[in-house]
C-alpha positions in Angstrom: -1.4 -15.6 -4.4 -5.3 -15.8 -3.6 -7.0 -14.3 -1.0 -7.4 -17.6 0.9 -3.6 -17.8 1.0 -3.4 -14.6 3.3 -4.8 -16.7 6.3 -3.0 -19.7 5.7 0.5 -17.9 5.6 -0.7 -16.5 8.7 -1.5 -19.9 10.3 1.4 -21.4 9.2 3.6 -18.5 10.6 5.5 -17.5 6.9 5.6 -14.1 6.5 3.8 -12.1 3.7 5.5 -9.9 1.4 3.4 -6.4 0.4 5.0 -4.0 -2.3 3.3 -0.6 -3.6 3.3 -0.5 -7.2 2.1 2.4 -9.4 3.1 1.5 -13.4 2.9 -1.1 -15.9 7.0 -1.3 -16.3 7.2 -1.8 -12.4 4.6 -4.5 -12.2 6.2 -6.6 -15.3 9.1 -6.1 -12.9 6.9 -7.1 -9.7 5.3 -10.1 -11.7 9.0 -11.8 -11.7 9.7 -11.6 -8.8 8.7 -13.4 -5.1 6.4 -10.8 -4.0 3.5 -12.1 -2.8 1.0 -9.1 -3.2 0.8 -5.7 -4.4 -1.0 -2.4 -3.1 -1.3 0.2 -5.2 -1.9 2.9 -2.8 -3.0 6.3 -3.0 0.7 7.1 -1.8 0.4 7.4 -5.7 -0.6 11.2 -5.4 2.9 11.5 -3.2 4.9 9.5 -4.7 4.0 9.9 -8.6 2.5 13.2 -8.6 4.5 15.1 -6.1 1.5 15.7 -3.9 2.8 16.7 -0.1 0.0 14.1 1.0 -2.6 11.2 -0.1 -5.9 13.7 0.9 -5.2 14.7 -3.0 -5.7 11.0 -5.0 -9.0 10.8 -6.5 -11.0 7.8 -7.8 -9.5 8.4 -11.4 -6.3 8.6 -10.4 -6.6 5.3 -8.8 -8.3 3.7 -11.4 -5.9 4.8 -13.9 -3.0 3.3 -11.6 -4.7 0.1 -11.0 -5.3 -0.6 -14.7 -1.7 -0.3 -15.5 -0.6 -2.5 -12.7 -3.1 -4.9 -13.2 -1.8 -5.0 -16.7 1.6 -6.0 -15.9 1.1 -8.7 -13.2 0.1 -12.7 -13.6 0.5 -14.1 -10.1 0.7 -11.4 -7.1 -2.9 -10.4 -5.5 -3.9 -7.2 -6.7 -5.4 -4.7 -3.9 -6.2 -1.2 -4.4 -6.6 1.9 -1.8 -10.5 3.6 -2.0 -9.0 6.9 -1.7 -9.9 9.9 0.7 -13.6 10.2 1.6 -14.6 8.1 -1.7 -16.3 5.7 1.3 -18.4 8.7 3.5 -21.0 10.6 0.9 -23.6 7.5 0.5 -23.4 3.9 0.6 -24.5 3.7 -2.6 -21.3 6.4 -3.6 -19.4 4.0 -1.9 -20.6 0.9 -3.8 -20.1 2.1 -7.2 -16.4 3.7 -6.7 -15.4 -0.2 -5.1 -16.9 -1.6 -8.4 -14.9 0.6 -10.8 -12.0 -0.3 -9.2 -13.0 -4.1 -9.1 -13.6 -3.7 -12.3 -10.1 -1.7 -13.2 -8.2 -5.0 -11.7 -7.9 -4.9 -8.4 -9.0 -7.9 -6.4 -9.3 -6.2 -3.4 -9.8 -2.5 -1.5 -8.4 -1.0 1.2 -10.1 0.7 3.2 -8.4 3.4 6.2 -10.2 3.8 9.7 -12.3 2.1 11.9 -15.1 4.1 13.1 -18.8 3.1 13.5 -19.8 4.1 9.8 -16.7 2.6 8.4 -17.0 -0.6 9.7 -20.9 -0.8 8.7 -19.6 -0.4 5.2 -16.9 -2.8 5.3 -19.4 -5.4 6.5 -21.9 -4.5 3.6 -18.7 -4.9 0.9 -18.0 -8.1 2.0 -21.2 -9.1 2.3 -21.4 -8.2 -1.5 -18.6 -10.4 -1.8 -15.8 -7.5 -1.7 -12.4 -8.7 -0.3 -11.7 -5.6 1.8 -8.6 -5.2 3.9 -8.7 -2.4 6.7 -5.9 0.3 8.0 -5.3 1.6 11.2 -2.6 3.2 13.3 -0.8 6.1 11.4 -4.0 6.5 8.5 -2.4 9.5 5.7 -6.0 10.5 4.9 -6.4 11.8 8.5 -3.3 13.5 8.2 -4.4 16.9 8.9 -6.5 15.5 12.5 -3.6 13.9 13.5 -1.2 16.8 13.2 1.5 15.0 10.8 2.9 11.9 10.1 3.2 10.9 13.7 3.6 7.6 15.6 0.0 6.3 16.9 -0.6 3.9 19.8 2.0 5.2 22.2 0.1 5.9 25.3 -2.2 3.2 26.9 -5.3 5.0 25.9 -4.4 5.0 22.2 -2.6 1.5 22.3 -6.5 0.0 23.8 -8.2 2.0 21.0 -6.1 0.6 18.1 -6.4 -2.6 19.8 -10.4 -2.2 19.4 -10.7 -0.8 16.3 -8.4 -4.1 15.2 -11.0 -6.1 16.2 -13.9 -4.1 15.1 -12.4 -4.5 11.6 -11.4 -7.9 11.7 -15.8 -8.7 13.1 -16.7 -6.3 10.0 -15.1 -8.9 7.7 -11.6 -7.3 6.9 -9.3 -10.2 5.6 -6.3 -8.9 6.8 -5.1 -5.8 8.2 -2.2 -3.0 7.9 -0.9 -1.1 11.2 1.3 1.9 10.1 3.6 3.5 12.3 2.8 2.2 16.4 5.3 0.5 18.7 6.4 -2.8 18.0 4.7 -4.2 21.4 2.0 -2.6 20.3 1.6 -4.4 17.1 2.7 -7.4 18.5 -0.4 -7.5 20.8 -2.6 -6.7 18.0 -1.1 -9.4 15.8 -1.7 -12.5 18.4 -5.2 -11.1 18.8 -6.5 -11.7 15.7 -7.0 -14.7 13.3 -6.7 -12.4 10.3 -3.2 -11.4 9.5 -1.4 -8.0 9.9 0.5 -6.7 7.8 3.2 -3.4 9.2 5.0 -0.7 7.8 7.0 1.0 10.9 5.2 -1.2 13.0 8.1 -3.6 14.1 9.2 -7.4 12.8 6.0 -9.1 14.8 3.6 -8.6 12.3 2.2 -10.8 9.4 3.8 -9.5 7.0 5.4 -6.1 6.0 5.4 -3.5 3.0 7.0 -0.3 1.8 6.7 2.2 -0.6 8.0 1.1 -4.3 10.1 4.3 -4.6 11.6 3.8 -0.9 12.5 0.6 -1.0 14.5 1.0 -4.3 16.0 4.3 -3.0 14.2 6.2 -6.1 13.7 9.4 -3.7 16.1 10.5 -0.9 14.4 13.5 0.6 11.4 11.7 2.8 13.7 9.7 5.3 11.5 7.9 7.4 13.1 5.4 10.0 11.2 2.0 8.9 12.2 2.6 5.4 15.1 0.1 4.1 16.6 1.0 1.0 17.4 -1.8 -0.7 19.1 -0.5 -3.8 20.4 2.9 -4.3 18.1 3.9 -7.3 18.2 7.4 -7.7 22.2 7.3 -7.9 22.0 4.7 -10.4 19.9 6.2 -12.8 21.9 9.6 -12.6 24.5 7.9 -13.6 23.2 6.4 -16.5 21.3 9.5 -17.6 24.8 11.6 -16.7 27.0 9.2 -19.0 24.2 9.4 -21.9 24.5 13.2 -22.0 28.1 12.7 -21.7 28.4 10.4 -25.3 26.1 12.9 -26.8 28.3 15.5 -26.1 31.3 13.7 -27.4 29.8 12.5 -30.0 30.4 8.8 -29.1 26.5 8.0 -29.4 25.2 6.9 -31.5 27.7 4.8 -32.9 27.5 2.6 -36.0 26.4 0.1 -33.9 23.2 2.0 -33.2 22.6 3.4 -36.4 21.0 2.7 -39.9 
């Protein structure tokens, strides 16, 4: 998939398919499959490093990430989250933590928030020929302003704020956009506003396209239960098995056999 592709699935109404992905293995996994594109997020610090939020990812971390993904795929666009306050110090700062992880394999950066400065440096990255997609709605990074991983947009004063900041993001040059946690109306609205697409996680079936969390979706972890998270295989129950029935043969000496040995 190329970036160019992201507004044509939008015009032609097919749906676009958005995974997280943190790990070589995974993405050799991811590059087989119908995906269309891949995010690795700075969920990364949560969901690989057992971080209780995103504020902790830092620019190595996410480089690190996006080299091993980048490593594994050969068709899926490639986009990569600037993590927490790596876009506020300078514009310069800014500048040269997009290019390292340009230059680590992604093909694009997102970017969360939609305020005045934010959107002055989205329009400078793309003008610098950056491919920058924006975030709004439920943003982790601002996790400790919001008060908690809370739906956003649910009174009219919020829903006509997200619904501005949309299109602030969309005239700053974003290519496409994710909404995270408002009401499905809400993101509706939003959606049929804009010619760039949208992409939702807990945001309802009216947006571009959709995406979860690589360890949600395959049911790897069972103690965050959000409700927009399907499971679509149970994971974590399948590999305990697997790792109880090795220890098992150990124990009985029924591995290895002389099948598996020299």
């Amino acid at each position: 998939m190329k970036i160019h592709d992201f507004k044509r699935k939008k015009d032609e109404q097919q749906k676009i398919s958005m995974i997280t992905c943190y790990d070589y293995p995974s993405a050799c996994i991811v590059a087989e499959s119908n995906i269309d594109c891949v995010l690795v997020g700075d969920s990364v610090a949560m969901a690989v490093h057992g971080h209780e939020t995103t504020v902790t990812a830092t620019m190595e971390m996410m480089i690190l990430h996006t080299q091993a993904v980048a490593r594994g795929l050969n068709q899926q666009f490639l986009i990569s989250d600037l993590p927490f306050l790596c876009h506020k110090s300078s514009l310069s700062h800014t500048v040269e933590n997009v290019k390292r992880l340009l230059q680590a394999g992604a093909q694009a950066v997102k970017i969360e928030g939609a305020d005045a400065d934010t959107c002055q440096t989205i329009s400078h990255l793309v003008n610098a020929g950056v491919p920058v997609i924006g975030h709004i709605g439920l943003t982790p990074q601002s996790i400790h302003q919001l008060g908690g991983f809370k739906i956003q947009g649910k009174n009219q004063e919020q829903a006509e704020q997200l619904l501005q900041q949309a299109h602030q993001l969309e005239a700053a040059g974003c290519f496409a956009l994710v909404i995270e946690c408002v009401p499905q109306q809400l993101a509706l609205t939003i959606t049929e506003s804009l010619s760039i697409p949208t992409i939702g996680i807990g945001a309802g079936f009216h947006t571009d396209g959709q995406v979860l969390v690589w360890h949600d979706m395959l049911g790897l972890q069972t103690e965050f239960n959000p409700k927009f998270v399907k499971r679509y295989l149970q994971g974590k129950e399948l590999l305990l098995g697997a790792l109880n029935a090795y220890a098992q043969q150990v124990q009985q000496v029924n591995f290895p056999t002389a099948e598996h040995s020299f």
